[in-house]
C-alpha positions, 0 to 999 in steps of 0.5 A, a space after each residue: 739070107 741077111 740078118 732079118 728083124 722081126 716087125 710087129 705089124 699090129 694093125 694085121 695082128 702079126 710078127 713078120 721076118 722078111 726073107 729074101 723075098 719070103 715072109 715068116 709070119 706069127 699071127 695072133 688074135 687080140 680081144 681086150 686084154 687076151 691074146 692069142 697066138 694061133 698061126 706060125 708059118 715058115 718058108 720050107 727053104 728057111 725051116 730048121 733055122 730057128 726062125 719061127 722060134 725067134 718071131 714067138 720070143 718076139 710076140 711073147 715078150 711083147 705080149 708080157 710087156 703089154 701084160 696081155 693073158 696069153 693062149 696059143 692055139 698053135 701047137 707051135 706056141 704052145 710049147 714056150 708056155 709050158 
């Protein structure tokens, strides 16, 4: 697996890491200034490598920087807002 880079694609509302022909995927739901972060998705064959982890850092940060009010209704998500 090659060094992937996460992609914001904020027309599909989502953060994307490219995997070998796989996609690791963090979607999210924008309404005005709230933002909530709802669906992580993994490959199995790429699970336990710190993937879903890099793609919320992601999201968070660019949340913040959009000075968004964050939720997370993924379980996934919820644990970096504690």
């Amino acid at each position: 697996m090659s060094a992937a880079t996460v992609q914001h694609q904020p027309e599909q509302q989502r953060f994307v890491l490219q995997l070998d022909g796989h996609q690791a995927v963090l979607d999210y739901q924008l309404q005005q200034n709230d933002i909530n972060f709802n669906h992580t998705f993994v490959p199995p064959e790429f699970r336990g490598k710190g993937l879903a982890e890099k793609l919320v850092k992601a999201g968070l940060s660019w949340a913040e920087q959009q000075d968004y009010t964050i939720h997370a209704s993924c379980s996934y998500v919820q644990r970096f807002l504690s």
